[in-house]
C-alpha positions as a Python dict, from the first residue, in 0.01 Angstrom:
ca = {
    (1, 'X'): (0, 0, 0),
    (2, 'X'): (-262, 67, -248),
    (3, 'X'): (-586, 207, -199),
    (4, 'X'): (-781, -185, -201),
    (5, 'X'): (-563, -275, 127),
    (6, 'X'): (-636, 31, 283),
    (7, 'X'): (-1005, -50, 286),
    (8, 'X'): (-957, -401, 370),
    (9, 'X'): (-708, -277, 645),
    (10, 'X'): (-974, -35, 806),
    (11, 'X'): (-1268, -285, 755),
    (12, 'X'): (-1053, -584, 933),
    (13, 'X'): (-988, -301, 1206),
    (14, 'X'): (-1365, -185, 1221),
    (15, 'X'): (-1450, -588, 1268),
    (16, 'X'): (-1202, -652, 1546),
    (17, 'X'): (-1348, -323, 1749),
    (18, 'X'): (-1688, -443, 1696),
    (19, 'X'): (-1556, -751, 1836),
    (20, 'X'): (-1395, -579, 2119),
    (21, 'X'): (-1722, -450, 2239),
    (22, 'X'): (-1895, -713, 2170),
    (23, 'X'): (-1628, -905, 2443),
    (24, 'X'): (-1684, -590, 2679),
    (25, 'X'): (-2046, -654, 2696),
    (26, 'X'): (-2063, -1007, 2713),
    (27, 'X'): (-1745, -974, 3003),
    (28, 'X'): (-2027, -713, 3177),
    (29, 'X'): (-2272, -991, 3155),
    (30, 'X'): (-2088, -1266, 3331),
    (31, 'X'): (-1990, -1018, 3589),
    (32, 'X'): (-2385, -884, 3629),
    (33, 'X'): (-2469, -1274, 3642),
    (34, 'X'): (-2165, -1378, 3858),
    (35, 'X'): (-2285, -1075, 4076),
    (36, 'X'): (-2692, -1207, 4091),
    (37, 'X'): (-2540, -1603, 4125),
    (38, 'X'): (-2299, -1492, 4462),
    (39, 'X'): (-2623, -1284, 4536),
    (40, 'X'): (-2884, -1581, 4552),
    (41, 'X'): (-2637, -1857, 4713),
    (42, 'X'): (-2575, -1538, 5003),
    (43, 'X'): (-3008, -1520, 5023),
    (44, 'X'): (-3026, -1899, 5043),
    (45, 'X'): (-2722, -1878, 5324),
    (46, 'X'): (-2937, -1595, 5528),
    (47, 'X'): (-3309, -1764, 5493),
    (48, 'X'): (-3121, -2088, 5628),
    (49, 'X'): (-3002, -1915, 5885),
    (50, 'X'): (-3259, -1693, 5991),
    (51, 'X'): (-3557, -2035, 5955),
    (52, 'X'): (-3341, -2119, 6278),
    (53, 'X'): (-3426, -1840, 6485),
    (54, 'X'): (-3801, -1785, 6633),
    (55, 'X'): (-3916, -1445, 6486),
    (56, 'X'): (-3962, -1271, 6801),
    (57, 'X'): (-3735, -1347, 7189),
    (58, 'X'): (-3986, -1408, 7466),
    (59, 'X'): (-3793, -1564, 7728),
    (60, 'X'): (-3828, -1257, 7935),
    (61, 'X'): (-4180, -1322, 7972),
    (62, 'X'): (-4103, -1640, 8202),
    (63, 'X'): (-3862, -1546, 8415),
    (64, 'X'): (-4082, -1233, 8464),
    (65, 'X'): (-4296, -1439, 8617),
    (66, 'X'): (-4064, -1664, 8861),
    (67, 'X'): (-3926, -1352, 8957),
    (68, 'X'): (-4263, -1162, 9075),
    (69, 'X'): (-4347, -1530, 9220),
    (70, 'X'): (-4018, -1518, 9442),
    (71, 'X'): (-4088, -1150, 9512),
    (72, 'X'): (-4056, -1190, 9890),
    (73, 'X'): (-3725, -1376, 9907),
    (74, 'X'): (-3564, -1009, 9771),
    (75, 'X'): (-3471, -735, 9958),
    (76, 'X'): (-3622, -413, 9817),
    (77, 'X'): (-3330, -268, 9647),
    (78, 'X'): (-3201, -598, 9569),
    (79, 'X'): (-3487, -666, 9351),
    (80, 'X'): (-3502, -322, 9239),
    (81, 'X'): (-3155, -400, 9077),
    (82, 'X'): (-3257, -733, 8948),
    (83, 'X'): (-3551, -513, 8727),
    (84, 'X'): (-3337, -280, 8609),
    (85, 'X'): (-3184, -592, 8416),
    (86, 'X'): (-3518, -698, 8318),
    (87, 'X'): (-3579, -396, 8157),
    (88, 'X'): (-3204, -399, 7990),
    (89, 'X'): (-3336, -768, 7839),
    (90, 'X'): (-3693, -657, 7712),
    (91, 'X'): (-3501, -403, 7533),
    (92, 'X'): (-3291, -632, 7359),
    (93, 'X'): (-3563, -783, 7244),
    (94, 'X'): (-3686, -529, 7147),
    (95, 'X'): (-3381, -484, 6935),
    (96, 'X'): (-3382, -852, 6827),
    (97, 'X'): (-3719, -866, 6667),
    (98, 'X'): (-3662, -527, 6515),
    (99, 'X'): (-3318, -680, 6365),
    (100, 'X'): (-3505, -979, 6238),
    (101, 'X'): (-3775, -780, 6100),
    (102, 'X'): (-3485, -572, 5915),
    (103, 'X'): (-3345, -911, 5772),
    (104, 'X'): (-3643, -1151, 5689),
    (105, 'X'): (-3769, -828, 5487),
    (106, 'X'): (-3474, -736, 5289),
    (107, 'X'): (-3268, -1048, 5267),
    (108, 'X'): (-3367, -1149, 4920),
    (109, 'X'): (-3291, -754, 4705),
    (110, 'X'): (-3013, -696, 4940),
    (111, 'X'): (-2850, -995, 5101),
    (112, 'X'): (-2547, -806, 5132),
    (113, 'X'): (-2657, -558, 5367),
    (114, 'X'): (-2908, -692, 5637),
    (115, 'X'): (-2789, -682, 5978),
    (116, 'X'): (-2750, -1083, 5971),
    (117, 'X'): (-2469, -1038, 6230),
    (118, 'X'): (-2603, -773, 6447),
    (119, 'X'): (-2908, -1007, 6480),
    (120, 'X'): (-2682, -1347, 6586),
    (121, 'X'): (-2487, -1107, 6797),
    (122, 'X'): (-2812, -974, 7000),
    (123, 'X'): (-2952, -1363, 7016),
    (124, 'X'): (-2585, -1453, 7166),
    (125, 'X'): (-2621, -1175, 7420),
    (126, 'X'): (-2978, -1278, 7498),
    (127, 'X'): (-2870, -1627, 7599),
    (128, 'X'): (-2589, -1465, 7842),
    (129, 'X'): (-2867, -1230, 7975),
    (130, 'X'): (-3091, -1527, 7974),
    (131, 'X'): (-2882, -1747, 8187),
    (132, 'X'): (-2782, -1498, 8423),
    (133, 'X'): (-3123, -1403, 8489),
    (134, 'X'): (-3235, -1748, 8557),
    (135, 'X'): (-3001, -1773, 8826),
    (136, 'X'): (-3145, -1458, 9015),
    (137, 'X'): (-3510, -1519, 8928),
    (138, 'X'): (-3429, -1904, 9057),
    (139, 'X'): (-3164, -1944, 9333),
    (140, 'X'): (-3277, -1643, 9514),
    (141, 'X'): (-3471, -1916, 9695),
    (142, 'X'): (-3248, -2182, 9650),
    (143, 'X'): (-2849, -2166, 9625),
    (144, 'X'): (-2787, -1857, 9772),
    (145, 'X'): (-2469, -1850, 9722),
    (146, 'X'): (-2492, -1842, 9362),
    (147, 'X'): (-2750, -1615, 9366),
    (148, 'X'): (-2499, -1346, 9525),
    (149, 'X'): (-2253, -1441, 9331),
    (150, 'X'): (-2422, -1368, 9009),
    (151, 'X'): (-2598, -1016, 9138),
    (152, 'X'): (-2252, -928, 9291),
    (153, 'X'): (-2077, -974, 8958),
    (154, 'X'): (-2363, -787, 8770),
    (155, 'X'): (-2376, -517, 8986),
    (156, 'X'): (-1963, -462, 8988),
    (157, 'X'): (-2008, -478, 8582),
    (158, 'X'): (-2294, -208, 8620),
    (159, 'X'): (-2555, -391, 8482),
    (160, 'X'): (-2775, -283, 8728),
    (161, 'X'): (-2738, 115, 8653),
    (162, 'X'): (-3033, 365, 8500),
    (163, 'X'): (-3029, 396, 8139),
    (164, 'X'): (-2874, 743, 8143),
    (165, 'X'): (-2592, 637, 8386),
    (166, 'X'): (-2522, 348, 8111),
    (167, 'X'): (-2519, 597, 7788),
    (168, 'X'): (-2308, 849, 8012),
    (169, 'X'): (-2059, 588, 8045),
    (170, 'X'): (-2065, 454, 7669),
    (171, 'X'): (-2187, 174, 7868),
    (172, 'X'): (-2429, 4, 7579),
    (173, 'X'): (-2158, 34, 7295),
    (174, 'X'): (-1953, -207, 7596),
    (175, 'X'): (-2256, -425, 7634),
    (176, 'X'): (-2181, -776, 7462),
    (177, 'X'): (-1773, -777, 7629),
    (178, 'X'): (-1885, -697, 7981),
    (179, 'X'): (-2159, -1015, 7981),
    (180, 'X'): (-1912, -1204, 7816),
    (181, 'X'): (-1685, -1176, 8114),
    (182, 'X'): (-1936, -1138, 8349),
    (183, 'X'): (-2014, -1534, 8193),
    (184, 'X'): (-1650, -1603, 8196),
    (185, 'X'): (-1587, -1503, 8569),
    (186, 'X'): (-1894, -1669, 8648),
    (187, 'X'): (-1814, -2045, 8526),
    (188, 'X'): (-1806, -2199, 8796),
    (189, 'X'): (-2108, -2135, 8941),
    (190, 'X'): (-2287, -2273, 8628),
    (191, 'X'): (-2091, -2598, 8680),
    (192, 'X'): (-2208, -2594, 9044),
    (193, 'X'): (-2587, -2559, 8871),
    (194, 'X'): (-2534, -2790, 8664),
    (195, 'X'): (-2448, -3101, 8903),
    (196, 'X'): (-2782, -3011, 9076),
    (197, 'X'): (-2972, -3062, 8768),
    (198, 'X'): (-3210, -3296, 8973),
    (199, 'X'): (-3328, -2975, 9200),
    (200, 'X'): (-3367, -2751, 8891),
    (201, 'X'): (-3578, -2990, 8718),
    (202, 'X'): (-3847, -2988, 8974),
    (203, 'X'): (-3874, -2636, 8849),
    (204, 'X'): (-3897, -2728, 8489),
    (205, 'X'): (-3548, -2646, 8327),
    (206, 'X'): (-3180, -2704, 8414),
    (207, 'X'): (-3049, -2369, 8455),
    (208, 'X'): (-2737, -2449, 8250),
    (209, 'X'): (-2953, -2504, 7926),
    (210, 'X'): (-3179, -2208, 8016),
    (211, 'X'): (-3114, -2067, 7698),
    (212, 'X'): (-3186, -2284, 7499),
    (213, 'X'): (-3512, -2356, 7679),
    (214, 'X'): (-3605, -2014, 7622),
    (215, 'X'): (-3539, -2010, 7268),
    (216, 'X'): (-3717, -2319, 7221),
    (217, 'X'): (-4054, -2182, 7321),
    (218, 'X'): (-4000, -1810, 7112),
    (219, 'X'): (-3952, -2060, 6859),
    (220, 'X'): (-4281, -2215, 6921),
    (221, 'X'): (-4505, -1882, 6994),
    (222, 'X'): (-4378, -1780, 6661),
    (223, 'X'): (-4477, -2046, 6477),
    (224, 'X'): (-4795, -2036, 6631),
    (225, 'X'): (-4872, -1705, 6432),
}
């Protein structure tokens, strides 16, 4: 091969590397827009998502009140017991809006990484909490039986122990399985609630869509802000 091919050979090599990197960075480009394409579809996913939710849970705040109204129905320590769970909701709550906070403030430059579960997760809780508190801020004065029911089921679960008692137990990091079964156990007394919806309504709310009555006005106080 003579010295004219040689220097064709190397230029036709020199072109096809040039083209080779040329690929490379073009192939980093897709991926880099792929990447900021899967980002904004997961940022439109979690602002969806998190337009449902009220910015802040409040339903606490009512059932606060029923309870302090039905006060003397309770036996001391029974409603001592009952307030321990209050406080166990207000700090979920707590941990809600704090979770929300977390999301609604990074969800755009890092939709990957917000706590977008941990916050359905607490609001799913929440409604269990919700519900189950209804029922002993409610039918303390009403269907007693349920009322005992619920407390007994709480208080075999441990609901109704101190904060340190719950973290010497690992009790919190067991939190969302022991209300799920504490619901789960406790189905048929919601059903029995249910078919009395005309008794609960004279007190506002049917006790089986407490939840969602709850969320409906943290909903509304948020958007009043």
């Amino acid at each position: 091969m003579d010295t004219k091919n040689i220097k064709a050979l190397e230029s036709e090599i020199k072109q096809s590397q040039k083209l080779l990197r040329s690929l490379e960075l073009k192939k980093k480009e897709i991926i880099s827009c792929q990447k900021d394409m899967n980002d904004i579809e997961k940022s439109i996913e979690h602002e969806k998502d998190l337009r449902k939710l009220p910015c802040q849970a409040i339903g606490s705040i009512l059932l606060y009140n029923i309870l302090n109204e039905n006060y003397s129905y309770f036996e001391g320590s029974q409603f001592n017991k009952v307030t321990r769970f209050v406080d166990h909701i207000e700090e979920k709550e707590k941990r809600y809006r704090k979770l929300y906070l977390n999301c609604t403030e990074h969800y755009i430059k890092d939709p990957l990484h917000i706590p977008i579960d941990d916050l359905k997760k607490e609001q799913r809780e929440l409604n269990m909490s919700y519900k189950l508190l209804s029922v002993l801020a409610n039918e303390i004065k009403g269907d007693v039986v349920s009322f005992n029911k619920v407390y007994n089921k709480l208080e075999d679960t441990g609901m109704f122990m101190s904060v340190p008692e719950k973290q010497n137990q690992e009790y919190l990091s067991q939190i969302s399985s022991k209300l799920s079964n504490v619901m789960n156990g406790l189905e048929a007394v919601f059903v029995t609630l249910q078919r009395q919806s005309e008794h609960l309504n004279e007190i506002a709310y049917n006790t089986s869509e407490m939840s969602s009555y709850l969320w409906d006005i943290s909903w509304e106080v948020s958007n009043l802000n």
